[in-house]
N, C-alpha and C positions, 0 to 999 in steps of 0.2 A: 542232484536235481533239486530244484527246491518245489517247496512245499504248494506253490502253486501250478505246479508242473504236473507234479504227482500227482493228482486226482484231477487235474484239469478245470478251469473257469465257471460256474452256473451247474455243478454236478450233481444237484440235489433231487434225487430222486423222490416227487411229487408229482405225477400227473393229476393228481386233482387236487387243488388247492385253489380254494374259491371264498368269498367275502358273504357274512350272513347279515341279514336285518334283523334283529332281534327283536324291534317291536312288532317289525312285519307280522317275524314266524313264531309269534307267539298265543297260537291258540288257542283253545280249552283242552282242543285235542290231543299238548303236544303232551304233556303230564301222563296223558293213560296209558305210553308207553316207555315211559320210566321205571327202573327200577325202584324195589323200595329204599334202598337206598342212596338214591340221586335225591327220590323226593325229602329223603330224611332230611339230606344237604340242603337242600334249597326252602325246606321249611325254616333254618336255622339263619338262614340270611334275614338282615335286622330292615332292610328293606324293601316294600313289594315289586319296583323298580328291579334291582337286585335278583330278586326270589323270578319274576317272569322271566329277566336274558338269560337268567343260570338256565332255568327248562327249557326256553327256545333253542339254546343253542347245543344242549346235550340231545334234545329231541333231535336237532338238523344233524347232530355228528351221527345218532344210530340211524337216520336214514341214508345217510353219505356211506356208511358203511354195510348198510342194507344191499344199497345198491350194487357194491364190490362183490358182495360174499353170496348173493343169491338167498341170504337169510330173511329172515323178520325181524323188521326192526327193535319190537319188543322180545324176540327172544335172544338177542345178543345179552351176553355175558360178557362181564371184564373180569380180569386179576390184577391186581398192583402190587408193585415191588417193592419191597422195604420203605423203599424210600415216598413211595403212591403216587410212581410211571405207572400207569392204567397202560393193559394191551389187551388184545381179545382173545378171549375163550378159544382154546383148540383151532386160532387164526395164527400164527407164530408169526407168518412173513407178514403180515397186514401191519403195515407200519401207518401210527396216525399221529396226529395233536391238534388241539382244539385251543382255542385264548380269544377273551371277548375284553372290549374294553367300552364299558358304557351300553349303548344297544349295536356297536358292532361287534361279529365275532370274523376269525377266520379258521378256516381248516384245509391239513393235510394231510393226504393219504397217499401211501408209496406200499413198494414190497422190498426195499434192500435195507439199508441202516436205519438204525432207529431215529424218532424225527422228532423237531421241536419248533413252535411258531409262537409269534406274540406281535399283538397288534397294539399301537396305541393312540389313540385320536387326538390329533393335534391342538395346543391347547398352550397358553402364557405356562411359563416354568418360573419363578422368582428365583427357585431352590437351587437353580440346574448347577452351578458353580459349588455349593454346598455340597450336594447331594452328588457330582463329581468325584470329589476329593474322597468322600466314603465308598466308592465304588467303581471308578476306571483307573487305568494303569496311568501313572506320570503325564506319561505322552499323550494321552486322548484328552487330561486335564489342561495342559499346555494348548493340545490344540485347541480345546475348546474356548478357554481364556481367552485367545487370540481372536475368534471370531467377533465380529459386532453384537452387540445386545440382542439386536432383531434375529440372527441367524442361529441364536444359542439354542433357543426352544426347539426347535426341529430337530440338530444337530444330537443334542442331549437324548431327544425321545428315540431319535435313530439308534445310537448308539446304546440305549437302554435297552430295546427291541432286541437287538442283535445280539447281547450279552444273555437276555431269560432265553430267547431259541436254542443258544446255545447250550444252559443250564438244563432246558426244558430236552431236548435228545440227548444228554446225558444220564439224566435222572435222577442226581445223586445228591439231592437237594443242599442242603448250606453247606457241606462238607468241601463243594468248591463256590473259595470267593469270586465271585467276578472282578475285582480288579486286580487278576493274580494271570490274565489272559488278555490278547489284544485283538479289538473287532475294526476300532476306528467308526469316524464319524461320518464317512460316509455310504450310501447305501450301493457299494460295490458288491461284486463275487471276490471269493477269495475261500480257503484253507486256512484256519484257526487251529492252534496247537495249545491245548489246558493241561497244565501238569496236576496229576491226581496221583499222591503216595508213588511218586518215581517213575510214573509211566508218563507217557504222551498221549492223550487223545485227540487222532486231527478228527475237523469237523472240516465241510463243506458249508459254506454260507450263502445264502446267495438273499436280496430282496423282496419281499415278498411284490407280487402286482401293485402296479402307482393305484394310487390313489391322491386325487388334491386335499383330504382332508382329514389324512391321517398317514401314518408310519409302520411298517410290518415286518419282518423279517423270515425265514427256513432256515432250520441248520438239518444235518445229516449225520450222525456220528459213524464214519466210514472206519478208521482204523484205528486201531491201541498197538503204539510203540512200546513192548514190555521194560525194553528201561532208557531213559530219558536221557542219560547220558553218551546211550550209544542210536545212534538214527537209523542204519541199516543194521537193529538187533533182530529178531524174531518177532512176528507178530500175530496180534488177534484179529482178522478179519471182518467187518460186515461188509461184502459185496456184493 
């Protein structure tokens, strides 16, 4: 069966995944239920541009997750993993991710596989072809080469998006390259396979919501193939 068989088209468990304003939701209010150490972060941001969408948008994710868990916003708790995947305090199945680019952010919240989003606002790329070659596989460079000038910048950010979602529901920060996996350039569904230390991890991909003036993506990290060389070996679940 292949790989897109297997988990089936658009399987990305997010019922709520939704688009933030960040100059909108950006308050007085939103800061006093930050932790202190959100506020530490976002003091540390060099500008105040910066310093507001960081607290808007961490403020709209503990109300997004207020809303799930019947809790208070300000008494939500995180832990982070080694590698600083943020998940919620004594929530295990509360699966989320948060990614702002500019004053938009996005967020999503599931309860099965751990989850990854990244938004980015459409915008001229000079680099795209550079910045290619350091980071997609052969093949998405090739395709992307091929397109016209005009269609590279969308192309590229799509394909940027889909590669951090992907990294972002894994967690496992630079120890996986992204151009060691294949998303492609366009903003299809599909089942992605990352090799990490001899395993397989498929993900679920799917679009985030259109938008005319910017690009988004969801991954899922559904299963771990324990060894890469055999496809029906044993495996680790999130279902």
């Amino acid at each position: 069966m292949g790989h897109a068989g297997f988990f089936g088209l658009c399987s990305v468990d997010a019922p709520v995944c939704r688009y933030l304003d960040l100059d909108e939701d950006a308050g007085p209010e939103a800061e006093s239920i930050l932790s202190d150490e959100e506020r530490e972060r976002a003091a540390r941001l060099q500008f105040d541009a910066d310093r507001r969408h960081y607290v808007a948008a961490h403020a709209a994710l503990r109300h997004a997750l207020a809303a799930q868990t019947g809790e208070h916003a300000e008494a939500l708790r995180f832990n982070h993993s080694a590698f600083g995947k943020p998940s919620l305090a004594g929530r295990s199945r509360v699966r989320f991710s948060l990614s702002h680019s500019r004053a938009l952010g996005l967020i999503a919240i599931g309860g099965r596989g751990p989850l990854g989003v990244d938004v980015e606002q459409l915008r001229e790329m000079p680099d795209a072809l550079e910045l290619a070659e350091r980071h997609f596989t052969r093949s998405e460079c090739e395709a992307l080469a091929a397109l016209p000038a005009v269609e590279q910048h969308r192309a590229f950010l799509t394909c940027w998006t889909r590669k951090e979602a992907c990294l972002k529901a894994i967690g496992l920060g630079l120890i996986v390259p992204p151009e060691c996996f294949e998303v492609g350039l366009e903003s299809d569904c599909r089942s992605v396979e990352v090799p990490v230390a001899g395993r397989i991890l498929w993900l679920a991909l799917q679009p985030a919501p259109f938008r005319s003036d910017s690009v988004g993506a969801l991954a899922e990290w559904r299963q771990t193939h324990v060894h890469a060389s055999e496809p029906h070996a044993a495996t680790e679940a999130y279902l």
